[in-house]
C-alpha positions as CSV (number, residue, x, y, z in Angstrom):
1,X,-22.2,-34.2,12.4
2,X,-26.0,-34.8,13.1
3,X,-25.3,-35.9,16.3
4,X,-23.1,-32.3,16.9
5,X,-26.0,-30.5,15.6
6,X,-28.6,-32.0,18.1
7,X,-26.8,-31.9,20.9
8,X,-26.4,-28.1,19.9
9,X,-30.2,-27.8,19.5
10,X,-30.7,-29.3,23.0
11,X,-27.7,-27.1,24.3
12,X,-29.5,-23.6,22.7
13,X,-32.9,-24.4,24.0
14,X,-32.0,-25.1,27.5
15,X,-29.7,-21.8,27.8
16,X,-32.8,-20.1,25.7
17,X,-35.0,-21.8,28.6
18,X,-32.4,-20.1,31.2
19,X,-32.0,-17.0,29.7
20,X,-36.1,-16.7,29.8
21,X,-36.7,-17.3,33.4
22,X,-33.7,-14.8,34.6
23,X,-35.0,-12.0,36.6
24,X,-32.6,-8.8,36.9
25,X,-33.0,-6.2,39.3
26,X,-31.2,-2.8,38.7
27,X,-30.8,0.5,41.1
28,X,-30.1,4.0,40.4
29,X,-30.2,7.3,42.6
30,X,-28.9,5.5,45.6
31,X,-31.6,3.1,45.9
32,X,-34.8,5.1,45.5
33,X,-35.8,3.2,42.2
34,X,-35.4,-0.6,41.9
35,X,-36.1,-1.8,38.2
36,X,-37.0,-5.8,37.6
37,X,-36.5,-6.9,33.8
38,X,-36.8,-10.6,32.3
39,X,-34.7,-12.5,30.7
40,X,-37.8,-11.9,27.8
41,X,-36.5,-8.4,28.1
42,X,-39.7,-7.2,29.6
43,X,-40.5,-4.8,32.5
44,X,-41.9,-6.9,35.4
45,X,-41.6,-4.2,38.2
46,X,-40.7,-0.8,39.3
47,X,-40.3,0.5,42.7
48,X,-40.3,4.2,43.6
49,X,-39.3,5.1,47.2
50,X,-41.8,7.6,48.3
51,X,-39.1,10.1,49.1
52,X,-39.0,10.6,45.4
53,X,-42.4,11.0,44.8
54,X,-42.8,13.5,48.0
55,X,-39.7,15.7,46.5
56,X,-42.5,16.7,43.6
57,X,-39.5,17.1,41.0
58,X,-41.2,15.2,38.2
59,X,-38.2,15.6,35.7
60,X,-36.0,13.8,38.2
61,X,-38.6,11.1,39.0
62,X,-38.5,10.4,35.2
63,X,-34.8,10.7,34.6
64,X,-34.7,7.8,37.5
65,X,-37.1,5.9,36.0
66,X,-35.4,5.7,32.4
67,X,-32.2,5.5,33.8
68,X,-33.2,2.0,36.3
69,X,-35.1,0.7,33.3
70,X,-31.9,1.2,31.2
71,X,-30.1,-0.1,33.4
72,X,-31.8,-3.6,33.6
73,X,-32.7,-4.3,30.4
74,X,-28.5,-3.6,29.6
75,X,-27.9,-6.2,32.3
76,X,-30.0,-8.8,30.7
77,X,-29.2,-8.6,28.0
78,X,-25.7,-8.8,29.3
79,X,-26.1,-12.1,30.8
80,X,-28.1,-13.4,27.7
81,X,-25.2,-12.7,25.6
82,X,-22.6,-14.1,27.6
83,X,-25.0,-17.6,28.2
84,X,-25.4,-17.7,24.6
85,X,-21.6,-17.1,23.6
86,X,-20.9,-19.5,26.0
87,X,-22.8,-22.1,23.8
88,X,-21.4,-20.4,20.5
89,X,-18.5,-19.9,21.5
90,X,-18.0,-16.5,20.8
91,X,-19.6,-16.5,17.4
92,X,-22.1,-14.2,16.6
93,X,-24.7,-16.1,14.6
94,X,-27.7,-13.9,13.5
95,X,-31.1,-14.3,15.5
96,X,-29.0,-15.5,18.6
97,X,-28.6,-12.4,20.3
């Protein structure tokens, strides 16, 4: 049973590793803004195609920005949970994800 339980340890902290280290890009409005969230489910980058910016329509510009951000961060955490139920199989233990 100790054996089981380290072997999980090791299993966790190497998908946790993983998991950390993933970069996911997301798109929205055809490509004019590019989103780039961690696995850490942090912002790392935003792109803005200048068409957008030139179009003065602030409200849109935002509602693009949100929406890529979104977008990302859902994606992520996606492929977090699916690592990690991959290890639990399918059990949602608290604190996981």
């Amino acid at each position: 049973m100790m054996k089981q339980a380290q072997e999980f340890q090791k299993n966790m902290t190497k998908i946790q590793q993983e998991i950390e280290e993933l970069t996911v890009e997301s798109s929205v409005g055809g490509g004019v803004v590019k989103a780039s969230v961690s696995g850490k489910m942090e912002l790392e980058s935003i792109t803005i195609s200048p068409d957008v910016i030139e179009s003065g329509d602030v409200q849109m510009t935002q509602d693009l920005i949100v929406a890529a951000v979104n977008e990302g961060l859902s994606k992520a955490k996606e492929i977090a949970s699916e690592k990690m139920g991959g290890l639990t199989g399918g059990l949602k233990i608290p604190g996981l994800m």
